[in-house]
Structure formats: C-alpha cells, structure tokens
FIGU-135910 format. One record per residue (C-alpha): residue in three letters; x, y, z. Coordinates in steps of 0.2 Angstrom, whole numbers, plus 5000, padded with zeros to 4 digits. Layout:
<recs>
ALAXYZ/...
</recs>
This chain:
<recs>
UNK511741855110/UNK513341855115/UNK514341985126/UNK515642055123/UNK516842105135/UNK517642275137/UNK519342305141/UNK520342445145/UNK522242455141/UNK523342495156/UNK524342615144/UNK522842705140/UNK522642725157/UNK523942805162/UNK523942915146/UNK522242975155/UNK522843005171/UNK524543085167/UNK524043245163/UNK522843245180/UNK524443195190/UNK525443325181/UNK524143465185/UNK524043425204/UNK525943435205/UNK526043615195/UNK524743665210/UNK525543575225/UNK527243705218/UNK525943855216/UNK525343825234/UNK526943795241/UNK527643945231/UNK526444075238/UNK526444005257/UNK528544025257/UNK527844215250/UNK526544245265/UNK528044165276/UNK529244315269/UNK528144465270/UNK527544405290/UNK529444405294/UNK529444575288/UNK527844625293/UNK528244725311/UNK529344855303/UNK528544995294/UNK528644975275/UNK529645135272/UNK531545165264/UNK532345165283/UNK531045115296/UNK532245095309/UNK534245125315/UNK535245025303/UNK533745015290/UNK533344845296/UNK533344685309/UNK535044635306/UNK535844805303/UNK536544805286/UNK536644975284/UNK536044955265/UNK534645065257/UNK533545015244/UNK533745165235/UNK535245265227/UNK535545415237/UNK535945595233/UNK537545585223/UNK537845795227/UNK538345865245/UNK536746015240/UNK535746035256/UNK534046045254/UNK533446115272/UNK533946115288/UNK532946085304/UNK533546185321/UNK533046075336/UNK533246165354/UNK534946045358/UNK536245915351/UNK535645795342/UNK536445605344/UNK534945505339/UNK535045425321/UNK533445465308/UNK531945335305/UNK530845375289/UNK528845355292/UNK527745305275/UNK527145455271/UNK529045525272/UNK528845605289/UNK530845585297/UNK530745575317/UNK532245595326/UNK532745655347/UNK533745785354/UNK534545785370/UNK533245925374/UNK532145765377/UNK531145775362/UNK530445665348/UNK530245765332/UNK529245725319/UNK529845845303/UNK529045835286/UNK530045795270/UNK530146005267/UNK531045995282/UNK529446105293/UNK529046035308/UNK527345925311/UNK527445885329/UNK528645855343/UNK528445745360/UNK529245795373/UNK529945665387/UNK530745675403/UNK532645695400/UNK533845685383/UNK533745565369/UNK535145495361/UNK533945315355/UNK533445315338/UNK531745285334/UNK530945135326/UNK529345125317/UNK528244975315/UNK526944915301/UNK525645025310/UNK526545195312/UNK526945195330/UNK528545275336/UNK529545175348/UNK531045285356/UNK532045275373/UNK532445405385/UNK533545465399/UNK532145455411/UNK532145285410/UNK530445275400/UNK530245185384/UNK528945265373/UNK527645205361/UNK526945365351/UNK525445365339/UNK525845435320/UNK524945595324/UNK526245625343/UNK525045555354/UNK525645445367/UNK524945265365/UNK525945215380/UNK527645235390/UNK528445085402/UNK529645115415/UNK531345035415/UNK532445055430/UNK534045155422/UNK534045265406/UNK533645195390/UNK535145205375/UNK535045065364/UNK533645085350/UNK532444955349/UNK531844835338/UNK530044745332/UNK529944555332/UNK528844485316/UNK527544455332/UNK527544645333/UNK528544615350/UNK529844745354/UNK531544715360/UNK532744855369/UNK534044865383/UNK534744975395/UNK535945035408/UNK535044925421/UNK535944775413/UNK534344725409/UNK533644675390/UNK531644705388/UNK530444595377/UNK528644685377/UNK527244655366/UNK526544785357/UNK525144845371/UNK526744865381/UNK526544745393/UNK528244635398/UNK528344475387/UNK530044415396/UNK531644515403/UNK533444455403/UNK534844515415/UNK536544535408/UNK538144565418/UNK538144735415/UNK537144885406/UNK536544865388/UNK536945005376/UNK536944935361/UNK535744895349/UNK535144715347/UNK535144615330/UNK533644475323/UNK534244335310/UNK533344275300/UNK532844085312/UNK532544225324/UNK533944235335/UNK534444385345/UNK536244465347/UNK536544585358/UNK538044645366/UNK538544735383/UNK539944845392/UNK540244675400/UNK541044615384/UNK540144465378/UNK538844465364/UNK537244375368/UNK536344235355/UNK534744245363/UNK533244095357/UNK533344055339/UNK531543975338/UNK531843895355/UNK530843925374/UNK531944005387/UNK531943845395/UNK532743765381/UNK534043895376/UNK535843925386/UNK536344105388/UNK538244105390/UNK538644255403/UNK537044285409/UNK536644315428/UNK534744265427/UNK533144295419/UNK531644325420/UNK529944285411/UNK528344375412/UNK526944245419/
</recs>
C-alpha cells in the first residue's frame, strides 16, 4: 500500500505560532513593566516613606506635599523647647515630628505635640533632620559632629567633621548620606558612617545639596559657584568646575 504523504501548510503554521509569539511579547512588557517599578521604588528607597522625610520633602527639593494641608490658621498645640529654634521639621512614619534647637538638641515630639525623647549634642542646631527607610535620624551640629540617631534617641553613631555642621543632609538610593560644612568640605558616608569619599570646595558649605534624578549632585557654596557633582560617573571621570581638590576614601 501506498503512502501517503503529509504536508503542512506554511499558513497554518503561522496561524499556530501567532498566538505563542503574541503571548511572549505581552510578557517580555510585563517584565519590563515591573523591573522600571522595582527601578522607581529603589531610587526612592533610602528616604523614609513618610509625608516630609526630610528638608524640602525630598531629593531635589520641591517643596511639594503630597497631601492638602490645613486650610485654617487654628493651632493645635504648641511645643516649648529650651532655645530658638532654626531647624526645619522631618516627619517619622508613625507621625513622630523631629526637629533642633539652638539648645543643642534633637526632639522627637509626638503628633499630640508631648514630647517622646530628646538627644542632646554638643553645641546648637540649626540643620534639619533627615530620616531614612529604616528610621534613623541624621542631624548636623555646631560641634562639628554629624549624628546618626536610632528611632527610639539612641545614638547609632556620630562622625567628626572639622568645622560645624549647617547644611542638612541627604540619603543616596545606596543609603549613602551626603552633607557639607564650614570646613569647605562636602561629605559622602555610607550608612555605618564610615567615609565613602569627601570633596573640598573653595570655601564652607551651607547649603543643602540636591540629587536628580541620573543621580547628580548640586550643591552650592559661599564661594559662589554651584557644584554638578558625578551623574552616574567615577570621580575620575567627572570635572568639578571650582573645586580645590578631593579626596576619596580607599
């Protein structure tokens, strides 16, 4: 008997293998979708998840709040520290405001406006705190310490600069911590407070730097230039207009 001889029709074919083609596009975009998602929430990772986590609400300093504030001038409480107060506000998760004083303390005031816990430093604060994803405080001081305090006013550690501290800091996606001050000198530590890399400008640093969002730096100083500092690139790689030197941690 005879043989017969199958045959399959290209069109046929492709008829079968379109709807397989079709579903490994729909989840090359899923994956792709949720990886830009994961990408997102690590750049925001480092700052506390909290409706003002630092000065300026946020890495680049908008100013904006996510949420509608009070539209009455009714006070609600009122908080007596021992001295002026310069230092600007960062809100904790569970509400907790922290704030300095020029009496060289860091409060820590619940949302009734009652006080939780204080720490006291050296000499005045005029820095305002910032607050990372894990809850720990970073503050500057006039004694020339930067400050890294637990949630509950224990100090996690403190690092010496060699001038007083004004500018408040701010927390890379790495959890690396930026700052300057009056030493002319602008800090990079990782979060164990150990020196990443340091930068000497031509004069101090009050101000408070900025992060974009390609991860760039700005930062200004009383010897009038702003700084672009990195932008995804090495120190070797990067030219820092103005800048007398630097310095990188080994």
């Amino acid at each position: 008997m005879r043989r017969r001889r199958m045959s399959v029709r290209s069109d046929a074919f492709v008829f079968c293998t379109l709807p397989l083609f079709t579903a490994c596009v729909l989840i090359w975009m899923f994956a792709a979708c949720v990886f830009s998602v994961c990408l997102v929430k690590d750049c925001l990772a480092q700052l506390a998840d909290t409706p003002w986590p630092t000065g300026l609400h946020d890495l680049q300093h908008s100013g904006c709040s996510p949420v509608k504030a009070s539209q009455t001038n009714e006070v609600c409480w009122k908080f007596q520290a021992e001295d002026t107060i310069w230092s600007s506000p960062a809100l904790g998760v569970d509400g907790t405001i922290y704030i300095g004083a020029h009496d060289g303390k860091l409060y820590a005031i619940s949302s009734d406006g009652s006080l939780k816990w204080s720490y006291q430093t050296g000499k005045k604060i005029i820095s305002s705190p910032s607050i990372s994803a894990d809850g720990t405080i970073y503050i500057g001081s006039y004694d020339y310490y930067f400050y890294a305090i637990k949630p509950d006013g224990v100090l996690k550690w403190k690092f010496l600069a060699n001038d007083k501290i004004i500018s408040c800091s701010v927390i890379g996606a790495d959890g690396t911590v930026y700052f300057g001050s009056y030493d002319g000198t602008f800090y990079a530590l990782n979060p164990d407070g150990t020196v990443k890399w340091t930068l000497k400008a031509d004069s101090k640093i009050i101000s408070t730097p900025a992060i974009g969002a390609d991860g760039t730096i700005y930062l200004g100083s009383t010897d009038g230039k702003i700084y672009a500092i990195g932008g995804g690139k090495s120190l070797s790689q990067t030219s820092f207009a103005g800048l007398a030197g630097n310095t990188q941690a080994p």
